[in-house]
Structures are given as structure tokens and as C-alpha cells.
Backbone atoms as SQL, in Angstrom:
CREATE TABLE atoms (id INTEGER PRIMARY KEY, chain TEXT, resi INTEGER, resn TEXT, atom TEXT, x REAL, y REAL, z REAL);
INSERT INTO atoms VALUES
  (1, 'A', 1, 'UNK', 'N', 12.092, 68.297, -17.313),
  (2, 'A', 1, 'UNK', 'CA', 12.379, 67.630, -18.568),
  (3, 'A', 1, 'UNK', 'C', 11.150, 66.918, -19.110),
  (4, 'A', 2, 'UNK', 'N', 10.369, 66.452, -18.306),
  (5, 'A', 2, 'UNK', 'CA', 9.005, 65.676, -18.362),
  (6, 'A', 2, 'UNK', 'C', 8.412, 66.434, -19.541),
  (7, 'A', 3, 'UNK', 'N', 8.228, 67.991, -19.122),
  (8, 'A', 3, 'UNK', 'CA', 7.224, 68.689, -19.545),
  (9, 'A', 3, 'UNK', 'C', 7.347, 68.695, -21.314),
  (10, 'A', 4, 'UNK', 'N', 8.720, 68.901, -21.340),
  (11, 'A', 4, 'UNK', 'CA', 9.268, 69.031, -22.967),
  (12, 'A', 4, 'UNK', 'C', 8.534, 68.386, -23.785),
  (13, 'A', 5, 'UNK', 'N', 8.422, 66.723, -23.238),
  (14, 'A', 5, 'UNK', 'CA', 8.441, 65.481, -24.279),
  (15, 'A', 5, 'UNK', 'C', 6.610, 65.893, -24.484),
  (16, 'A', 6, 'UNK', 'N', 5.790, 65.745, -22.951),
  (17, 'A', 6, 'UNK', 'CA', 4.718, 66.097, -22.772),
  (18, 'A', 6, 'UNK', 'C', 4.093, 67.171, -23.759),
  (19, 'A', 7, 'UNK', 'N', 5.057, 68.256, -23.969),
  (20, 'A', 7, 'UNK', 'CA', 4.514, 69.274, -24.879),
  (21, 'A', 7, 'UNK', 'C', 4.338, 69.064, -26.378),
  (22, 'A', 8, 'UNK', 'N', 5.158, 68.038, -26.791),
  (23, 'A', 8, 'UNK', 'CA', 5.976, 67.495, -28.141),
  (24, 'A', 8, 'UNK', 'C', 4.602, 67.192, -28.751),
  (25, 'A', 9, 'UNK', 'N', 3.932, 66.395, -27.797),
  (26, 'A', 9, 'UNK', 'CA', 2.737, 65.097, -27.640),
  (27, 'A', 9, 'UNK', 'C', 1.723, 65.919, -27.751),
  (28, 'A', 10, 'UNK', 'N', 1.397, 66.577, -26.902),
  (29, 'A', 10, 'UNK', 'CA', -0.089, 67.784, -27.169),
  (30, 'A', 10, 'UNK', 'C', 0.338, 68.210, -28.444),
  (31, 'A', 11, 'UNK', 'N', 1.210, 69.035, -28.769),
  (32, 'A', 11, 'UNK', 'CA', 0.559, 69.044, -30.318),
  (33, 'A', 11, 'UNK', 'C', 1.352, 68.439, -31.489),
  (34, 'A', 12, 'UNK', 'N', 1.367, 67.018, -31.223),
  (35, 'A', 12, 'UNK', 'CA', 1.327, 66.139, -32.118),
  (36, 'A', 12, 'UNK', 'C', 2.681, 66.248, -32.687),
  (37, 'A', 13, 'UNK', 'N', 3.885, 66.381, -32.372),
  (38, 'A', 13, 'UNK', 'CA', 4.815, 66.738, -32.405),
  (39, 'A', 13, 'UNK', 'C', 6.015, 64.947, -32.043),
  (40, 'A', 14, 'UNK', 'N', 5.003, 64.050, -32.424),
  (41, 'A', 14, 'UNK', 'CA', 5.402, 62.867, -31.868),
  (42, 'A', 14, 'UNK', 'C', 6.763, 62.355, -31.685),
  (43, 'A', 15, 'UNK', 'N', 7.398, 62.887, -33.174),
  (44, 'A', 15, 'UNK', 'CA', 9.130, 62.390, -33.861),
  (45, 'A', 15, 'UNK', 'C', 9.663, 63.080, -32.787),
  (46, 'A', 16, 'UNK', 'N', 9.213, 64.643, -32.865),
  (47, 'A', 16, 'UNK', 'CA', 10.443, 65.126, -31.768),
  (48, 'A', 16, 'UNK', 'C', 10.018, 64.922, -30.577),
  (49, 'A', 17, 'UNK', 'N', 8.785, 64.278, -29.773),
  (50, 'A', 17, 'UNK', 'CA', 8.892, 63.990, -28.709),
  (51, 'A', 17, 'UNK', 'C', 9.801, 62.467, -28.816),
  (52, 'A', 18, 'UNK', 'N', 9.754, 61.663, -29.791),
  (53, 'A', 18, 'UNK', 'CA', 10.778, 60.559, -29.208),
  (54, 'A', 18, 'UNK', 'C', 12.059, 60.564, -28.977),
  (55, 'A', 19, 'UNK', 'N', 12.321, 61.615, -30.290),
  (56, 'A', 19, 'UNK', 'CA', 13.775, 62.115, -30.086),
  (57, 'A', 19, 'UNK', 'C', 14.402, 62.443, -29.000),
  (58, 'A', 20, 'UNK', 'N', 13.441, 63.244, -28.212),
  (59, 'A', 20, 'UNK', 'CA', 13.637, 64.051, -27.000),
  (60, 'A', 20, 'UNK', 'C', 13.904, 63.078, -25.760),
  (61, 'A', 21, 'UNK', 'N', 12.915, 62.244, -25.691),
  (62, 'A', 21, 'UNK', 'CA', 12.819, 61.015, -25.055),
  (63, 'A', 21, 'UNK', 'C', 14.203, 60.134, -25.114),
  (64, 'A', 22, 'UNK', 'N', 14.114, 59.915, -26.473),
  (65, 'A', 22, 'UNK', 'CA', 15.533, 58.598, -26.716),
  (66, 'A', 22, 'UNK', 'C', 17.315, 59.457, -26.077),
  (67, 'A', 23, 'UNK', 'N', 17.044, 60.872, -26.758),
  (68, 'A', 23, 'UNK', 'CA', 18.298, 61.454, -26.319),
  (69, 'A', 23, 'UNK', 'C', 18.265, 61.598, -24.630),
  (70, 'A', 24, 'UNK', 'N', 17.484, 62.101, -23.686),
  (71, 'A', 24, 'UNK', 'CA', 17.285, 61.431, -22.596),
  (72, 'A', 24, 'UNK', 'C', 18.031, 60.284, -21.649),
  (73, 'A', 25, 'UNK', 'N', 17.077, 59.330, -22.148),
  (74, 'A', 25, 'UNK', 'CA', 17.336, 57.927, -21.946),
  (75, 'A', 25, 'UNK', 'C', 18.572, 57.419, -22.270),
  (76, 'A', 26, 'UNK', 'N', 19.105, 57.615, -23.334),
  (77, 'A', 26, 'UNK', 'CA', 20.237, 57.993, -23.732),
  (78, 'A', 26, 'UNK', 'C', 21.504, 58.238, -23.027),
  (79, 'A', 27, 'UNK', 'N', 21.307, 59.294, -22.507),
  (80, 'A', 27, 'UNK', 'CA', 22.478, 60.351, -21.452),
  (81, 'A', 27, 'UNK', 'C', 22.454, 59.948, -20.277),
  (82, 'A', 28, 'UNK', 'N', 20.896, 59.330, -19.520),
  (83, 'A', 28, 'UNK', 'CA', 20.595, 59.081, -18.076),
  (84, 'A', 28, 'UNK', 'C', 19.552, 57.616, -18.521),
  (85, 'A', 29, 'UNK', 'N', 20.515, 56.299, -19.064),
  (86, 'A', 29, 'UNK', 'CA', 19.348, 54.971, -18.864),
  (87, 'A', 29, 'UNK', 'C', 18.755, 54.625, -17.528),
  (88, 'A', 30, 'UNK', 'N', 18.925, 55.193, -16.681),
  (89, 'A', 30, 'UNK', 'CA', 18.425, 54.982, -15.770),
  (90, 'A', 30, 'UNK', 'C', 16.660, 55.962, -15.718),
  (91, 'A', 31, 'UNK', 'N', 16.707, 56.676, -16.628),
  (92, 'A', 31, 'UNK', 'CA', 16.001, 58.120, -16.231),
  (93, 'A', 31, 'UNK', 'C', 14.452, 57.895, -16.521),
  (94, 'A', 32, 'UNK', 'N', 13.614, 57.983, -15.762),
  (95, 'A', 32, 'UNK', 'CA', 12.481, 57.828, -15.382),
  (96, 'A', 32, 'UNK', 'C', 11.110, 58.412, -16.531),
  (97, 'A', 33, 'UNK', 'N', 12.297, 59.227, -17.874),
  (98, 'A', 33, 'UNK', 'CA', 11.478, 59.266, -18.879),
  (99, 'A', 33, 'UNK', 'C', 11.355, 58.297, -19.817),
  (100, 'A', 34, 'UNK', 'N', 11.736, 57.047, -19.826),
  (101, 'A', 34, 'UNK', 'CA', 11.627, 56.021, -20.432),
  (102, 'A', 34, 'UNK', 'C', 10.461, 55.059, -20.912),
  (103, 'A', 35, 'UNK', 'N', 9.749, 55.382, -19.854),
  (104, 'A', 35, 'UNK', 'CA', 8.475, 54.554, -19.681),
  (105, 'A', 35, 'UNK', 'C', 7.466, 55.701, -20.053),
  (106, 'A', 36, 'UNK', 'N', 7.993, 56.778, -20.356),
  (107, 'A', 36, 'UNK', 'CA', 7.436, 57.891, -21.294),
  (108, 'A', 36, 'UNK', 'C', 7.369, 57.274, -22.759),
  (109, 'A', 37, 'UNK', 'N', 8.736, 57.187, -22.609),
  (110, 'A', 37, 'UNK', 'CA', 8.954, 56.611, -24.298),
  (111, 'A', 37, 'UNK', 'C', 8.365, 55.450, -24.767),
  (112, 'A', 38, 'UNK', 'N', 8.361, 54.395, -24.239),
  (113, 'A', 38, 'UNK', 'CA', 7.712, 53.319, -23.682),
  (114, 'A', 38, 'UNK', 'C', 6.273, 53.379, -24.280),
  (115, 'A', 39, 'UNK', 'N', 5.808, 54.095, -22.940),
  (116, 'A', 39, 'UNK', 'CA', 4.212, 54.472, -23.393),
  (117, 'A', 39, 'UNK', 'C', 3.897, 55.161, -24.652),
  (118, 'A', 40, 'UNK', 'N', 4.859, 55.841, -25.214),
  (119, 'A', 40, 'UNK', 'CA', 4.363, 57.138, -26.449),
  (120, 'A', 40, 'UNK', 'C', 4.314, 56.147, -27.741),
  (121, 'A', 41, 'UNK', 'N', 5.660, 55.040, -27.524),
  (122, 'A', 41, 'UNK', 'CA', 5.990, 54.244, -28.627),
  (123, 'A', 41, 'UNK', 'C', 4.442, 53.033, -28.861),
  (124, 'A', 42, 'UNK', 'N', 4.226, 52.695, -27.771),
  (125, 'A', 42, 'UNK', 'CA', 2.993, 51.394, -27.625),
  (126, 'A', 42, 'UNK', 'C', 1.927, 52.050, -28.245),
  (127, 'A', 43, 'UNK', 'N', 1.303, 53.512, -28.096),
  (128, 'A', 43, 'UNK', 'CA', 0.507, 54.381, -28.661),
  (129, 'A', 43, 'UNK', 'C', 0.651, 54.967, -29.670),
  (130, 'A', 44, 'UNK', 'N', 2.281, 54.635, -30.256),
  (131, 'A', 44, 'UNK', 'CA', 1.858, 54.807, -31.919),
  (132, 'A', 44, 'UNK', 'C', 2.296, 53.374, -32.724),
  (133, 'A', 45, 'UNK', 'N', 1.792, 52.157, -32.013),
  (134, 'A', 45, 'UNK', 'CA', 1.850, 51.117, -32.183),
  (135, 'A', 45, 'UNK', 'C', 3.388, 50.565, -32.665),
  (136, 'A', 46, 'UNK', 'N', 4.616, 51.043, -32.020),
  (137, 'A', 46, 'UNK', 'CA', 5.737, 50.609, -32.522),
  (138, 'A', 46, 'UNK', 'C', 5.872, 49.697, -31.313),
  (139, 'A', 47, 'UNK', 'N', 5.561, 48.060, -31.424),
  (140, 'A', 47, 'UNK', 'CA', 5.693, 47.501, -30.372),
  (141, 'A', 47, 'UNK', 'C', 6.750, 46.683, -29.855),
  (142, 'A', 48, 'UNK', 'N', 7.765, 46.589, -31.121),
  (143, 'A', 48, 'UNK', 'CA', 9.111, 45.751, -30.945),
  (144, 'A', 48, 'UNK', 'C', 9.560, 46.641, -30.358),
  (145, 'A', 49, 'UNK', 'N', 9.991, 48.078, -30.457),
  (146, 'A', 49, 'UNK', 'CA', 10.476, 48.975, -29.419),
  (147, 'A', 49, 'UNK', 'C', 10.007, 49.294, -28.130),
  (148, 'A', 50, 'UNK', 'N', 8.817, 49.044, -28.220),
  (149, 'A', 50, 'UNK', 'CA', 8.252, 49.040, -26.584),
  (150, 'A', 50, 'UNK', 'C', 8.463, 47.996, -25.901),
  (151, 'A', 51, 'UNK', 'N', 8.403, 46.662, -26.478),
  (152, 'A', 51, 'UNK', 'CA', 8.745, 45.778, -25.799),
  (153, 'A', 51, 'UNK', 'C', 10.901, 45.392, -25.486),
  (154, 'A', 52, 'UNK', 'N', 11.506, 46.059, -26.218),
  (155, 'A', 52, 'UNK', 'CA', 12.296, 46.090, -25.448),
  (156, 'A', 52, 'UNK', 'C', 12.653, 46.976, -24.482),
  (157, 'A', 53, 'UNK', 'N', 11.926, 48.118, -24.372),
  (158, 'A', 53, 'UNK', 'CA', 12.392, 49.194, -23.411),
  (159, 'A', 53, 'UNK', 'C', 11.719, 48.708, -22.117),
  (160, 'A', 54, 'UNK', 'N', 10.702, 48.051, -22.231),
  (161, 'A', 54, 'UNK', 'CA', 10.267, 47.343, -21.141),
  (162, 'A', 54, 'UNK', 'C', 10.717, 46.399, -20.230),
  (163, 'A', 55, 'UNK', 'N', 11.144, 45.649, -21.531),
  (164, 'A', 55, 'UNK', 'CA', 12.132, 44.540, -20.876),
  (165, 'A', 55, 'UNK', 'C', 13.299, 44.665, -20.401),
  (166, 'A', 56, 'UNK', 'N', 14.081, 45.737, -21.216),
  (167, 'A', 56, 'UNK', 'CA', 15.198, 46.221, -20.111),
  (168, 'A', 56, 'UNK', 'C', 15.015, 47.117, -18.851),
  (169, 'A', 57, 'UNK', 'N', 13.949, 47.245, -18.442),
  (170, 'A', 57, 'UNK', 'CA', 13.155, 48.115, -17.479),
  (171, 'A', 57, 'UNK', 'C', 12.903, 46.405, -16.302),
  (172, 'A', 58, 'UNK', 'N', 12.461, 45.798, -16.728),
  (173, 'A', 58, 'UNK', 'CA', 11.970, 44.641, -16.026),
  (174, 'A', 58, 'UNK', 'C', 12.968, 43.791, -15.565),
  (175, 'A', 59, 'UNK', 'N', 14.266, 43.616, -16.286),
  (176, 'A', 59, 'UNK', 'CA', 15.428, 42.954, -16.023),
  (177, 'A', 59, 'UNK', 'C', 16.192, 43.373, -14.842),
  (178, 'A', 60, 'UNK', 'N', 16.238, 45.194, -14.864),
  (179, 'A', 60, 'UNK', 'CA', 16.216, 45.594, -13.533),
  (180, 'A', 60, 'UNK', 'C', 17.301, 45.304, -12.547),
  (181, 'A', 61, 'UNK', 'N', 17.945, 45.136, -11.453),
  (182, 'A', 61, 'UNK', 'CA', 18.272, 44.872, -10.510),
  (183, 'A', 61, 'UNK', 'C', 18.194, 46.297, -9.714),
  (184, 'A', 62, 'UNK', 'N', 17.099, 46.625, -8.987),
  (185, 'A', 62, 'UNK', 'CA', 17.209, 47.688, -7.935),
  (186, 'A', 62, 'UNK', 'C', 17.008, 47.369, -6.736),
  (187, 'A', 63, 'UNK', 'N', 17.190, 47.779, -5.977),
  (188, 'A', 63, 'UNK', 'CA', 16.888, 47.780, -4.162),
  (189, 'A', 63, 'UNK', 'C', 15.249, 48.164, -4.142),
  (190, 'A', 64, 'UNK', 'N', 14.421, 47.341, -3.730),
  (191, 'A', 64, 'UNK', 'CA', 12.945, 47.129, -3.139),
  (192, 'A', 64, 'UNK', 'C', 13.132, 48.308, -2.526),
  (193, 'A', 65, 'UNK', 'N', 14.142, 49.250, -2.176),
  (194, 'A', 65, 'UNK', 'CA', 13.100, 50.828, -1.416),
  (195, 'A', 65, 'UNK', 'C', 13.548, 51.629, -2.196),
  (196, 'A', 66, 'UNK', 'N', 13.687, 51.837, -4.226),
  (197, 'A', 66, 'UNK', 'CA', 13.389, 52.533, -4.739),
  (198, 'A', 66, 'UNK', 'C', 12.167, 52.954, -5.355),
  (199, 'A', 67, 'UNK', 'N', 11.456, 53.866, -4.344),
  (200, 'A', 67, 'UNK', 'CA', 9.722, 53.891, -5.244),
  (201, 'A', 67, 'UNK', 'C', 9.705, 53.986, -6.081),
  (202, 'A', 68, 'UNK', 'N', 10.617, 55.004, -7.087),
  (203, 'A', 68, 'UNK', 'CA', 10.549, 55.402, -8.379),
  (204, 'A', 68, 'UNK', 'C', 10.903, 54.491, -9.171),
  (205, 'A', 69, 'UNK', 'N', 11.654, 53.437, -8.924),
  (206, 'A', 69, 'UNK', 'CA', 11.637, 52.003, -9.902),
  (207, 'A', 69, 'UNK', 'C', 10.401, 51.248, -9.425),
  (208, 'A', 70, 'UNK', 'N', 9.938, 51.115, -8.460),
  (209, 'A', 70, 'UNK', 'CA', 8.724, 50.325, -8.595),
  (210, 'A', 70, 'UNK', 'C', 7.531, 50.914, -9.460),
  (211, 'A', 71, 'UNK', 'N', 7.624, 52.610, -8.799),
  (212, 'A', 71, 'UNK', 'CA', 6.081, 53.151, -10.450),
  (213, 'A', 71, 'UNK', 'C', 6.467, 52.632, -11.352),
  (214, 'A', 72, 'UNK', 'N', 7.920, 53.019, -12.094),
  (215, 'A', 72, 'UNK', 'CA', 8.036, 52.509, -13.466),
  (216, 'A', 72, 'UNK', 'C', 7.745, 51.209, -13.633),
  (217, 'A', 73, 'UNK', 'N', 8.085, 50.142, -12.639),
  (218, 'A', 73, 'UNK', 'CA', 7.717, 48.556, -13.419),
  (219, 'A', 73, 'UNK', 'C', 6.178, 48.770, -12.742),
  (220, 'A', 74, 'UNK', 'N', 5.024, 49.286, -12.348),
  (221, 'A', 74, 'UNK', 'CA', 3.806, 48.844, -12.481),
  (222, 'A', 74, 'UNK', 'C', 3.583, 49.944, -13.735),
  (223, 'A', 75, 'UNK', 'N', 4.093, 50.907, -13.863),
  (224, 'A', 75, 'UNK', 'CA', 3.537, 51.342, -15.138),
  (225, 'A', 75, 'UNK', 'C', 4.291, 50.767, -16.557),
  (226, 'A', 76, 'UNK', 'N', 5.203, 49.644, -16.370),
  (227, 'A', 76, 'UNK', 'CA', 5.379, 48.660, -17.135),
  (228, 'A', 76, 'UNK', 'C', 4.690, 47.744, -17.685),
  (229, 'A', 77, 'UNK', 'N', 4.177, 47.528, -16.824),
  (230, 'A', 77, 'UNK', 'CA', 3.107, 46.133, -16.495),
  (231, 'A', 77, 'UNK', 'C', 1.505, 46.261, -17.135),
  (232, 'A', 78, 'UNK', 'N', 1.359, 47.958, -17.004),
  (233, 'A', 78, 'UNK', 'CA', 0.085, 48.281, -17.419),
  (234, 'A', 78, 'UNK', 'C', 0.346, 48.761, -18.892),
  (235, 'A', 79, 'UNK', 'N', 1.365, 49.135, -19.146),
  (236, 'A', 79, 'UNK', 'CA', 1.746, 49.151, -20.491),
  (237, 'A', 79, 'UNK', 'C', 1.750, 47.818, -21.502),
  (238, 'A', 80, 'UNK', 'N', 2.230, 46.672, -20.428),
  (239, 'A', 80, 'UNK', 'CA', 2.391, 45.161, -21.887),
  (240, 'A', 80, 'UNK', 'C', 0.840, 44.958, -21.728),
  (241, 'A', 81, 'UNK', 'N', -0.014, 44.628, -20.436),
  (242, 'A', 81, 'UNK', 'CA', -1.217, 44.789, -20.744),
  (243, 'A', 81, 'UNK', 'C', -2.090, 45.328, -21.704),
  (244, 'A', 82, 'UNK', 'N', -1.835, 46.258, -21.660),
  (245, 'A', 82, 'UNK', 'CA', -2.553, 47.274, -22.948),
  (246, 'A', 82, 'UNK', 'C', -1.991, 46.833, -24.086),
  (247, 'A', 83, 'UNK', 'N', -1.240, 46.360, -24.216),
  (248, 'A', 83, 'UNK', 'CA', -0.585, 45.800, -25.585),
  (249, 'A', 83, 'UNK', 'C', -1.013, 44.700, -25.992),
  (250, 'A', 84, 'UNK', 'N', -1.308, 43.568, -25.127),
  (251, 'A', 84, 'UNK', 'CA', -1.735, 42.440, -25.223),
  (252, 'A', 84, 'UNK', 'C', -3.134, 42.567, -25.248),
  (253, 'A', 85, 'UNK', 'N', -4.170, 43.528, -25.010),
  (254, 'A', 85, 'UNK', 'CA', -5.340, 43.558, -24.933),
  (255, 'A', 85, 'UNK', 'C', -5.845, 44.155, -26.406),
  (256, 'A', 86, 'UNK', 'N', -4.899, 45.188, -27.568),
  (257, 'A', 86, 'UNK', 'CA', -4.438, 45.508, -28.490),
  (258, 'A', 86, 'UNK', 'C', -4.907, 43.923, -29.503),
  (259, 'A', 87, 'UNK', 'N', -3.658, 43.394, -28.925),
  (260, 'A', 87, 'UNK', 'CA', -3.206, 42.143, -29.880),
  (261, 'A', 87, 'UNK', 'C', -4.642, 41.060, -30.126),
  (262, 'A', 88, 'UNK', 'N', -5.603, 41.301, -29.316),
  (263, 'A', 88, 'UNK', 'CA', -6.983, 40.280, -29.313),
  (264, 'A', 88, 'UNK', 'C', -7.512, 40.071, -30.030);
């Protein structure tokens, strides 16, 4: 499913990669393309939407031995960074 949104993005295909993304996220909030969306949204500077997908990403309650929630909150983390480094 990764690859779809990924493909949307190479050629500039941005709307329907969010679409793709949001319907996603959507069906499976739990689903690990979020921080796709996340990232795609911060890079076309829509940042009220990034910052809540983040934050409901950060609010969280998972069990410490899901790796795949921990990538997503450090690639959370490097996402508000970049945002805040943006904002300077």
C-alpha cells in the first residue's frame, strides 16, 4: 500500500497521494501510513493538519514492545522538528 501513495509523490501527483493516504488512515487509524501523510502534508506546508495527525499519533497509548509505534513517534518527532526549524 506504501508504494501507491509513494508513486502519487514521484510524479507529483500530490492530491491523489493524500487522498490515498487519508482514505487509508481512514479504514485502518491505526495504519502506519499516516506519518506518510503527516510527512507529505508538512512538505506541502499544510501545518494545522500535520500537527494534528501528529498529535493524535503522540497521544498514543501503546505497549513499549510495539516497534512500529515507536518508528512512527521518532519519525514524529523529526517531523515537528522540521517544522519548527521551517517556522525560524
Amino acid at each position: 500500500m506504501k508504494k501507491i501513495g509513494e508513486a502519487y509523490i514521484k510524479t507529483h501527483a500530490y492530491t491523489k497521494a493524500i487522498k490515498y493516504y487519508e482514505a487509508i488512515v481512514k479504514a485502518e487509524p491505526q495504519s502506519e501510513l499516516r506519518i506518510n501523510l503527516a510527512d507529505l502534508l508538512n512538505k506541502l506546508n499544510q501545518k494545522d493538519q500535520t500537527q494534528r495527525i501528529l498529535d493524535e499519533l503522540l497521544k498514543e497509548e501503546v505497549p513499549n514492545t510495539n516497534f512500529q509505534h515507536a518508528q512512527q513517534i521518532t519519525k514524529a518527532y523529526e517531523i515537528f522538528a522540521n517544522m519548527f526549524e521551517q517556522n525560524k
